[in-house]
Backbone as ProteinMPNN parsed JSONL, in Angstrom:
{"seq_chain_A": "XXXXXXXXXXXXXXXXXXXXXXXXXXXXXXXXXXXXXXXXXXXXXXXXXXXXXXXXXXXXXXXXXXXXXXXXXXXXXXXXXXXXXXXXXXXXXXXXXXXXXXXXXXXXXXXXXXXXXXXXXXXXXXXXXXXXXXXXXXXXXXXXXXXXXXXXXXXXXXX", "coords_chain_A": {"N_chain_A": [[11.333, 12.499, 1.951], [9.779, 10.767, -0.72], [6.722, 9.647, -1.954], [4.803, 7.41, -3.522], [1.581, 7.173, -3.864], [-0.371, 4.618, -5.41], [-3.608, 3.217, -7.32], [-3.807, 0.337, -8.775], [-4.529, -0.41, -12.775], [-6.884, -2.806, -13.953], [-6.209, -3.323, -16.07], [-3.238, -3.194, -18.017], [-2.856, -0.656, -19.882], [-5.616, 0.204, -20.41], [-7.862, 2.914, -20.144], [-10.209, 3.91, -18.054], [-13.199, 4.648, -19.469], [-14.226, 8.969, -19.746], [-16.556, 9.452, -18.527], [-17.022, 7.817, -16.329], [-15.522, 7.897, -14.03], [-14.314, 7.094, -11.291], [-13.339, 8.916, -8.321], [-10.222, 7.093, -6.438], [-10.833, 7.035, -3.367], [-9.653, 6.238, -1.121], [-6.633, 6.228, -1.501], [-6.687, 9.018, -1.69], [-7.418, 9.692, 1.008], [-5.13, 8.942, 2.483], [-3.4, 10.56, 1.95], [-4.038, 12.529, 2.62], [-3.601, 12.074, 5.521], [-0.657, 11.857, 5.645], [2.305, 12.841, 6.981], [3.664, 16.413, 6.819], [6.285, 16.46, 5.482], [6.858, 14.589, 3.946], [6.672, 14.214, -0.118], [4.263, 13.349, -2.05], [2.787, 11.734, -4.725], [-0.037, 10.992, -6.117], [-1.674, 8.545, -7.835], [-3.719, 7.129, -10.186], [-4.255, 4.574, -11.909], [-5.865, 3.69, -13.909], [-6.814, 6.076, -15.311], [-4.725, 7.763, -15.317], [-1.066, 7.226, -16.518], [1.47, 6.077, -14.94], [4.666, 7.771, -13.869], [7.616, 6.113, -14.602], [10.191, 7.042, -14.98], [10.318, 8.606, -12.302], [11.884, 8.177, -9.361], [10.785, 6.861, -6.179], [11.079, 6.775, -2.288], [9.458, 5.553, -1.286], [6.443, 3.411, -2.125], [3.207, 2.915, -1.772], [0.889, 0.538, -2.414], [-2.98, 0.338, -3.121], [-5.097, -2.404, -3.678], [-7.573, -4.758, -5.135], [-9.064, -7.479, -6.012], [-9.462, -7.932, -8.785], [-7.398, -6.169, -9.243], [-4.948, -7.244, -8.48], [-3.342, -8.602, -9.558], [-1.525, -6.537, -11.476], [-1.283, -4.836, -9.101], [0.845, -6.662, -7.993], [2.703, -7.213, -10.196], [3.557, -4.29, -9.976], [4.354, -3.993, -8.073], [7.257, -5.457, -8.422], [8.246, -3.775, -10.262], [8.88, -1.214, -8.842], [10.473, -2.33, -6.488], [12.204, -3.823, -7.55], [13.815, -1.391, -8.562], [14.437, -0.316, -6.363], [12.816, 1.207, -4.381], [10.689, 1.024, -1.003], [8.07, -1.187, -0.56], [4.481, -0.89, 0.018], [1.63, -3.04, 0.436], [-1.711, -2.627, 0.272], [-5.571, -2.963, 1.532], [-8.21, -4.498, -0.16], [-7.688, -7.401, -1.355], [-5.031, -7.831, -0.414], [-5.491, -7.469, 1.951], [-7.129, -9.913, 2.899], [-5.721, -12.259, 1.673], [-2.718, -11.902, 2.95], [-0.679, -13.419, 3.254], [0.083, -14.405, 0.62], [0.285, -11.213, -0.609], [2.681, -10.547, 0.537], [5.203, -11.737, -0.592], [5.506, -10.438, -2.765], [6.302, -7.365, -1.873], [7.481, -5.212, 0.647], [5.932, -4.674, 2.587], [2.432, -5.684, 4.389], [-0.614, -3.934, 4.955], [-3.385, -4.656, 6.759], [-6.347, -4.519, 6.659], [-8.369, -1.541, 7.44], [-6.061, 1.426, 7.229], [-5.898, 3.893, 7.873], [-5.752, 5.071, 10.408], [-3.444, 4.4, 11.356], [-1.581, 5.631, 9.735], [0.863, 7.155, 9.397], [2.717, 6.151, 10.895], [3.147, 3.91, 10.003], [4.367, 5.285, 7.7], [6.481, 5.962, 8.952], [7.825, 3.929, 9.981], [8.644, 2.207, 7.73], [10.48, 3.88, 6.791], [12.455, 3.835, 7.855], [16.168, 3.092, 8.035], [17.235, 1.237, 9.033], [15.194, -0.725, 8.274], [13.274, -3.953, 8.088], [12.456, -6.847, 5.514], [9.077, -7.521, 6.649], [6.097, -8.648, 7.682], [3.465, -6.042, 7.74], [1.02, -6.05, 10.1], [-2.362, -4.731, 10.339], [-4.94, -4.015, 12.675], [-8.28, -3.632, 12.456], [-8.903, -1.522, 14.008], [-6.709, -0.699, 15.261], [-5.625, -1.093, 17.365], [-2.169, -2.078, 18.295], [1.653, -3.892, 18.856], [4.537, -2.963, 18.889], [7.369, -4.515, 18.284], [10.426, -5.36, 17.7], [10.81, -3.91, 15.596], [8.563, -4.958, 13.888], [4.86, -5.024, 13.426], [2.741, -6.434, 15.794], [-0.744, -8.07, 15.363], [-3.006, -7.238, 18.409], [-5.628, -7.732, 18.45], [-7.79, -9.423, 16.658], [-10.741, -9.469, 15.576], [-11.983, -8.545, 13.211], [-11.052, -9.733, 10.778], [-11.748, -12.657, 10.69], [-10.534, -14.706, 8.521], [-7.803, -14.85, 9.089], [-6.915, -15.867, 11.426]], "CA_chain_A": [[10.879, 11.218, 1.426], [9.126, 10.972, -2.002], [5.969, 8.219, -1.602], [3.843, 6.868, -4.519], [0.134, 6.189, -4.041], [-1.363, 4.11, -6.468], [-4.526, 2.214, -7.626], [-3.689, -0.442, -9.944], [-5.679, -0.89, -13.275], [-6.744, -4.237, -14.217], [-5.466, -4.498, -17.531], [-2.225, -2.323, -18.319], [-3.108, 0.538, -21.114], [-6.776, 0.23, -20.84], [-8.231, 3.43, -19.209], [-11.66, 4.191, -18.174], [-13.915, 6.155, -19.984], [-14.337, 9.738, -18.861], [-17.778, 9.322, -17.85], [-17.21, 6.781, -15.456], [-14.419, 7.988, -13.438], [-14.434, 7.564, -9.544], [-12.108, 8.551, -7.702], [-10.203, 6.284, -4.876], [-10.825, 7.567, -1.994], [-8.576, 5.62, 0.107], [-5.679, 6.77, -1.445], [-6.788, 10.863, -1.238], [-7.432, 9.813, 2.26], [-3.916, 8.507, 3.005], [-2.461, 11.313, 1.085], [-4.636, 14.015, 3.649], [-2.942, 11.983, 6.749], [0.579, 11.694, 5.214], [3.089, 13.893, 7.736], [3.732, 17.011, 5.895], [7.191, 16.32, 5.076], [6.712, 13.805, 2.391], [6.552, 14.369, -1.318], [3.312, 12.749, -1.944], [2.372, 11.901, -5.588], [-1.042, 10.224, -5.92], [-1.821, 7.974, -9.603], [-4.846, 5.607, -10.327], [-3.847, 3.998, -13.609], [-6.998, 4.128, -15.098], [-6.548, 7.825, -15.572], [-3.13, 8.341, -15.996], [0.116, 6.341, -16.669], [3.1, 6.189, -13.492], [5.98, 7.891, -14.42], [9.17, 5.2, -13.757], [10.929, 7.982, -14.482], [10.93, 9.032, -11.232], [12.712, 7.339, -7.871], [10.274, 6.934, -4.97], [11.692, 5.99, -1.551], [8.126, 4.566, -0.895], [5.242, 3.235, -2.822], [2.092, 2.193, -1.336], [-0.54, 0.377, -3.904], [-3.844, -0.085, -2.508], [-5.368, -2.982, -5.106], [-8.634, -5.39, -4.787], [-8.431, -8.894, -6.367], [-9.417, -7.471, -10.271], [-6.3, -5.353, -10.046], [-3.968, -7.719, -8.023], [-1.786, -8.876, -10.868], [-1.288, -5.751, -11.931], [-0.403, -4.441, -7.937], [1.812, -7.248, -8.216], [3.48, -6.003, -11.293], [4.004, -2.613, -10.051], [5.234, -4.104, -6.788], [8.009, -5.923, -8.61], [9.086, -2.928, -10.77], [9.701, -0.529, -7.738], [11.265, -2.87, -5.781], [13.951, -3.876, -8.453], [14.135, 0.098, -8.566], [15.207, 0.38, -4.931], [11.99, 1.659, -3.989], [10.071, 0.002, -0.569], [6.404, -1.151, -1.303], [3.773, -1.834, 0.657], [0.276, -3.41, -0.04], [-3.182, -2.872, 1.22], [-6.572, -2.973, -0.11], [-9.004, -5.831, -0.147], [-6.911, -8.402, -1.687], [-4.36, -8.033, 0.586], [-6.107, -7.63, 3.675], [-7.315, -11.258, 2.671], [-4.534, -13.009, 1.514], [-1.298, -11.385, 3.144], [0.921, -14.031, 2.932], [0.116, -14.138, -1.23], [0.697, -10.055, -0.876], [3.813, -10.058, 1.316], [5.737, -12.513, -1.546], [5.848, -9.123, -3.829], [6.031, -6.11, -0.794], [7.508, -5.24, 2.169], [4.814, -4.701, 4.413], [1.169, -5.812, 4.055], [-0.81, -3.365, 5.686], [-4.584, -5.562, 6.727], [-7.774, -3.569, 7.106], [-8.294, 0.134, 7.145], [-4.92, 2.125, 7.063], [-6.027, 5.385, 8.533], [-5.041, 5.068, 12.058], [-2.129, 3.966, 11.757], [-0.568, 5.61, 8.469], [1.711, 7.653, 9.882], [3.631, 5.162, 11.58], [3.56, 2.599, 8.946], [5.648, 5.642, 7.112], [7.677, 6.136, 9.859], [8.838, 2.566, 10.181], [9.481, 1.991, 6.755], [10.999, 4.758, 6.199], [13.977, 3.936, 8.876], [17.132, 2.548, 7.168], [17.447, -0.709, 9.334], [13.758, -1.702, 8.508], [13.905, -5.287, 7.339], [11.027, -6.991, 5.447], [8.361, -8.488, 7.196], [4.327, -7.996, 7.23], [2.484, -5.277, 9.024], [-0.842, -6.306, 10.349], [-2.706, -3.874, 11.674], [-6.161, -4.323, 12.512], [-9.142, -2.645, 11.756], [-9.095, -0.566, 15.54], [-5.08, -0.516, 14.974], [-4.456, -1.901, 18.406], [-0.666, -2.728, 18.296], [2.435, -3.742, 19.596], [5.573, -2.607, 18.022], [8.721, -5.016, 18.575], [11.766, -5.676, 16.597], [10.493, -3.372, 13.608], [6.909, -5.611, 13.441], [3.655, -4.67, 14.345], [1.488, -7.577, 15.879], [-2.118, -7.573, 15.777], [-3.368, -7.711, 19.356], [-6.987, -8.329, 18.175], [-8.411, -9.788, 15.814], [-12.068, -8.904, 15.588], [-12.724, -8.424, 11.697], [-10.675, -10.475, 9.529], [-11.611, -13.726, 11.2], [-9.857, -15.607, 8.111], [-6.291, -14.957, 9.095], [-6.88, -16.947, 12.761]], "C_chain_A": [[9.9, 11.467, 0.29], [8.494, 9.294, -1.975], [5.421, 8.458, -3.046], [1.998, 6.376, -4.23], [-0.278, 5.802, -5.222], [-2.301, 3.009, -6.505], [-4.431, 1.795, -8.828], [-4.859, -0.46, -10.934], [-5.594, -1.979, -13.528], [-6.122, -5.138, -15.377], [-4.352, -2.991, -18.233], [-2.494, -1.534, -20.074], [-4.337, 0.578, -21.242], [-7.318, 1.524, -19.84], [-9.823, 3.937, -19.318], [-12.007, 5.029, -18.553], [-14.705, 7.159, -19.239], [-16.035, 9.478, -18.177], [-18.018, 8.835, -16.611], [-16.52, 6.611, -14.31], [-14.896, 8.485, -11.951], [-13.374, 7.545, -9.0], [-11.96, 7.72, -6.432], [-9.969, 6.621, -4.309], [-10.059, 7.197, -0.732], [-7.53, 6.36, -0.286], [-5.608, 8.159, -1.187], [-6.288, 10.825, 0.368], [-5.921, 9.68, 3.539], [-3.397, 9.492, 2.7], [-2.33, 12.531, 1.949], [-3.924, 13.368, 5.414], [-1.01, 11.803, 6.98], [1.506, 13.353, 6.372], [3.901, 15.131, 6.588], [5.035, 17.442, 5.196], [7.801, 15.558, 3.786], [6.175, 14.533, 1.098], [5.575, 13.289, -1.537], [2.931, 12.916, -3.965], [1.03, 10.601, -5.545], [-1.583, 10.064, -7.788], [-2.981, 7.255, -9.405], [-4.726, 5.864, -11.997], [-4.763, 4.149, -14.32], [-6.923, 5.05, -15.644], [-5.819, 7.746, -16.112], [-2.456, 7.093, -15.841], [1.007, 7.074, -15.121], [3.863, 6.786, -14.346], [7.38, 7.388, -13.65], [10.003, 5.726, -14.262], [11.566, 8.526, -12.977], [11.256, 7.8, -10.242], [12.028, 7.947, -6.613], [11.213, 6.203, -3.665], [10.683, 4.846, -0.764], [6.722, 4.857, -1.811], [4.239, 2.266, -2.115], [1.11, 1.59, -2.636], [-1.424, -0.465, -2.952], [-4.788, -1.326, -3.956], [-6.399, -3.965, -4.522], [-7.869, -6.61, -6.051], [-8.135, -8.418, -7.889], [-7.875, -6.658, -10.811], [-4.9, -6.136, -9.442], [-2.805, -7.88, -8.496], [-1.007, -7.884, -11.019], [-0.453, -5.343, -11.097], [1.093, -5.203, -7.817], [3.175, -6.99, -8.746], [4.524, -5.084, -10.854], [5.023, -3.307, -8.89], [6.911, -4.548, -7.011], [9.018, -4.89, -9.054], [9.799, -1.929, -9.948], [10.035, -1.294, -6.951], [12.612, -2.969, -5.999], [14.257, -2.137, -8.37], [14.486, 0.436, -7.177], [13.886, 0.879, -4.174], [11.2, 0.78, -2.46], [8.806, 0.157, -0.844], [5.624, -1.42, 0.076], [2.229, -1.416, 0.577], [-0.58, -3.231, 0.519], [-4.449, -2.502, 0.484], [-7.246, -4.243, 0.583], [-8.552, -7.031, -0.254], [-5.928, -8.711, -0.72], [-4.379, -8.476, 2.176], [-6.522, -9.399, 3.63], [-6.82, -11.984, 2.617], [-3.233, -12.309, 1.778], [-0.229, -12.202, 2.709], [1.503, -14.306, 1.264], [1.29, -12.602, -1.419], [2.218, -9.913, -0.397], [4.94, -10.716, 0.238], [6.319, -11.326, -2.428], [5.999, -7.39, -3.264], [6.935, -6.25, 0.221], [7.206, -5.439, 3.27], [3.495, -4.673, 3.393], [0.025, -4.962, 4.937], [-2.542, -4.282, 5.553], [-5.313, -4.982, 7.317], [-7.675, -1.688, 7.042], [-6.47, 0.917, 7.921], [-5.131, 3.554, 7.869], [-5.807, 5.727, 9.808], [-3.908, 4.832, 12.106], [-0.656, 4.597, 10.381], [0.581, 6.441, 8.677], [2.756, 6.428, 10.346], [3.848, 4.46, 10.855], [4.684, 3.961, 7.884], [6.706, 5.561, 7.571], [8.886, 4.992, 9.855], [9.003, 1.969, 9.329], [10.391, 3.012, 6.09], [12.762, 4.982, 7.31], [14.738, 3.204, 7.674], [17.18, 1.158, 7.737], [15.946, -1.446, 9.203], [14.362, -2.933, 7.481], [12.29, -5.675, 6.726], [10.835, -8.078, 6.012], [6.834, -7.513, 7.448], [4.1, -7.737, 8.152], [1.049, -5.455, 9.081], [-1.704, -4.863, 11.333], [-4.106, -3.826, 11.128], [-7.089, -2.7, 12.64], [-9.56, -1.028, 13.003], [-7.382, -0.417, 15.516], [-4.575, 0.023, 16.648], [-2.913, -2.716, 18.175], [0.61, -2.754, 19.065], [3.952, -3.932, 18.334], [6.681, -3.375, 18.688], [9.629, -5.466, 17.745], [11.171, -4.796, 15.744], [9.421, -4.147, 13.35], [6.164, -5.117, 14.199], [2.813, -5.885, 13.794], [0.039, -7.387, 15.86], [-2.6, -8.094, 17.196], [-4.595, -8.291, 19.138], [-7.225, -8.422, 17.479], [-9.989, -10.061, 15.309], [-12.843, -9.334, 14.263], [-12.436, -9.303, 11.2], [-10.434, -11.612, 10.191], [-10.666, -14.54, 10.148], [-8.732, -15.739, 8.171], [-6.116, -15.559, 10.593], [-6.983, -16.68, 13.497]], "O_chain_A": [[9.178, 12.456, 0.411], [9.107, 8.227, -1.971], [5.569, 9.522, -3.647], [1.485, 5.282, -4.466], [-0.553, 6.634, -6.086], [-2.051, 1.962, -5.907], [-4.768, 2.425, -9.83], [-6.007, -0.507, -10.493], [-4.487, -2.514, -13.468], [-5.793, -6.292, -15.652], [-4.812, -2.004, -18.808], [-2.254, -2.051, -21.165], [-4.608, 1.052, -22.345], [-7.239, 1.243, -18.644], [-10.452, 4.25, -20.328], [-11.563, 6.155, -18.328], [-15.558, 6.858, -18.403], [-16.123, 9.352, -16.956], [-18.928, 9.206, -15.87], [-16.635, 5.621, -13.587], [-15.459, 9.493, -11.524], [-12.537, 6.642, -8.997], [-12.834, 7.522, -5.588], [-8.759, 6.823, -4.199], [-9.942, 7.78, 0.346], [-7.279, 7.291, 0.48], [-4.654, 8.611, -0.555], [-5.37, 11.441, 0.911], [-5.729, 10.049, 4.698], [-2.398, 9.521, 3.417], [-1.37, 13.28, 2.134], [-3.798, 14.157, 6.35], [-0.338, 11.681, 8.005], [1.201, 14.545, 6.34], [4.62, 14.743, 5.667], [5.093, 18.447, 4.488], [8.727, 15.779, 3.005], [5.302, 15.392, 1.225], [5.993, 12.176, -1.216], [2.835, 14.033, -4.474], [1.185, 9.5, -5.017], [-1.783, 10.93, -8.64], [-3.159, 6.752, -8.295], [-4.947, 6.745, -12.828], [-4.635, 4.724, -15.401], [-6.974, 4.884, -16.863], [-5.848, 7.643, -17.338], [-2.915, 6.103, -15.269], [1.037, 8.179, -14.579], [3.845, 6.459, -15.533], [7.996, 7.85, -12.69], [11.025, 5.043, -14.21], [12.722, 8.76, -12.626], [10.878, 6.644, -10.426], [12.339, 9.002, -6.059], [11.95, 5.248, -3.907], [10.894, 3.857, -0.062], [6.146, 5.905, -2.105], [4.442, 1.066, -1.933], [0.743, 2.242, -3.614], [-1.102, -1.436, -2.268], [-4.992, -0.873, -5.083], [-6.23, -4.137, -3.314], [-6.795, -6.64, -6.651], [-6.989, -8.422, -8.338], [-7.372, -6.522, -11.926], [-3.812, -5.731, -9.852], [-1.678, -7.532, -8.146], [0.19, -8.047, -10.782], [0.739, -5.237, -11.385], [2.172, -4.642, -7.622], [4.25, -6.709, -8.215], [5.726, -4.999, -11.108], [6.243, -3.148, -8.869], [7.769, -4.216, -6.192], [10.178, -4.833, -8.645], [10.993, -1.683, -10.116], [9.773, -0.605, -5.965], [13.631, -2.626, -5.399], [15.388, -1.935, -7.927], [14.839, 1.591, -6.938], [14.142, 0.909, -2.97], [11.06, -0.402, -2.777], [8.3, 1.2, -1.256], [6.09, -2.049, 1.027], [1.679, -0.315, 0.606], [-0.482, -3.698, 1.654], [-4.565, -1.984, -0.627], [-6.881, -4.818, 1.609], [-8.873, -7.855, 0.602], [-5.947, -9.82, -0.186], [-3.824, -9.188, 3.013], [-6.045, -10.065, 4.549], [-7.1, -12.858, 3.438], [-2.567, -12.088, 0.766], [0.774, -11.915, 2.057], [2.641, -14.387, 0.802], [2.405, -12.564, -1.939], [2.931, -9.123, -1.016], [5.882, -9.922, 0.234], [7.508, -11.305, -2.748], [5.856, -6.41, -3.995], [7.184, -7.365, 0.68], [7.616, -5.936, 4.319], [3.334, -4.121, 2.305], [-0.247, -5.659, 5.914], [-2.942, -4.556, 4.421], [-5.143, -4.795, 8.522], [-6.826, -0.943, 6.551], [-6.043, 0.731, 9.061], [-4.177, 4.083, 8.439], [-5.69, 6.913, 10.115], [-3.296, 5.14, 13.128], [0.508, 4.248, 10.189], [1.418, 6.258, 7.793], [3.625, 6.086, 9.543], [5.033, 4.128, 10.864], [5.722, 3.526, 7.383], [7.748, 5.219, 7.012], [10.115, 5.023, 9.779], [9.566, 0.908, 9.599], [10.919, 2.886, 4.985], [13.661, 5.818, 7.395], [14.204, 2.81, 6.637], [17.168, 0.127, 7.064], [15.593, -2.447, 9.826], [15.256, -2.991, 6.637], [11.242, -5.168, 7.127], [11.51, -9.103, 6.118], [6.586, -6.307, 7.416], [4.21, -8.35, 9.213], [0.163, -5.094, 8.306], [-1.606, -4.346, 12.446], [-4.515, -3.696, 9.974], [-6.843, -1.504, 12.793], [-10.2, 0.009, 12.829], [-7.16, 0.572, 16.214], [-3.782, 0.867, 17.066], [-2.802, -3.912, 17.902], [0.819, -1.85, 19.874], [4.202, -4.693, 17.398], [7.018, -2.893, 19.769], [9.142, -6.188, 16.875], [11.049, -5.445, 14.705], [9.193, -4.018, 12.147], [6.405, -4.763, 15.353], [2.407, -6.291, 12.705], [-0.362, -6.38, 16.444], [-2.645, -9.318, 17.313], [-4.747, -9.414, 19.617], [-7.068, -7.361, 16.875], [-10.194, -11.034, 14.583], [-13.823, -10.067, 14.128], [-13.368, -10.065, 10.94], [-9.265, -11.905, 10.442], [-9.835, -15.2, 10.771], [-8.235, -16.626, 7.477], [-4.934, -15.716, 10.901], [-6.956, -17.463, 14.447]]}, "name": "protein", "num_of_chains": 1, "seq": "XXXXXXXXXXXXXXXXXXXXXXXXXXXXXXXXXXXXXXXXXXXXXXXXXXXXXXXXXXXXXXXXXXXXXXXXXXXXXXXXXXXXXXXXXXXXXXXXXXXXXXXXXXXXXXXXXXXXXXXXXXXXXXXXXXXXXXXXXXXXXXXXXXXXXXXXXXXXXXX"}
């Protein structure tokens, strides 16, 4: 499997000046729990340009509200490319049902418990889309190909 991490920039060709450059640490962090079978390429646009040259079979983009559009964007272009997507990040975690419109799967609150599995189960052939919640303790229950959130603790605004 050949994945994509990326952190959207906010405004397409503008990249930050070297001085100022932090890296995102979420995505490293996903990249260091990724099963070591995947082809793992890791981008933050600011830096560098994507190359849509290549054919991922999965792209994650982690994106906050400033870069949403943009996640958006990207989400549209690997999709039409065959590619599956799926969103997480601040923005997302907030508004899923916005994020899930342009994604597969919405992944809601910290990702690190559970990132393995969220490859796993998009990475089957009969996955279908529909949004993965998984909370911030990534208590879950896996049925049909969805994962429910049993608790809801953090992100009181989703109910």
């Amino acid at each position: 499997m050949k994945l994509l991490l990326v952190s959207p920039c906010p405004e397409v060709g503008r990249k930050t000046p070297k001085t100022l450059r932090i890296p995102q640490l979420a995505l490293h962090i996903l990249a260091s729990l990724t099963p070591n079978d995947v082809d793992i390429t890791v981008v933050e646009e600011e830096i560098e340009d994507i190359d849509f040259s290549i054919d991922f079979d999965l792209v994650g983009i982690s994106c906050m509200t400033a870069t949403a559009n943009r996640g958006y964007q990207l989400c549209n272009i690997f999709r039409e490319k065959g590619s599956k997507v799926v969103l997480g990040g601040m923005h997302p975690s907030v508004l899923p049902q916005e994020a899930i419109q342009h994604a597969d799967a919405v992944v809601i609150g910290e990702a690190e418990g559970c990132w393995p599995d969220v490859i796993r189960i998009l990475g089957e052939e009969n996955y279908r889309n529909s949004t993965i919640y998984l909370p911030l303790i990534c208590q879950s229950l896996l049925s049909q190909g969805e994962i429910f959130i049993l608790i809801r603790r953090y992100l009181t605004v989703l109910g």
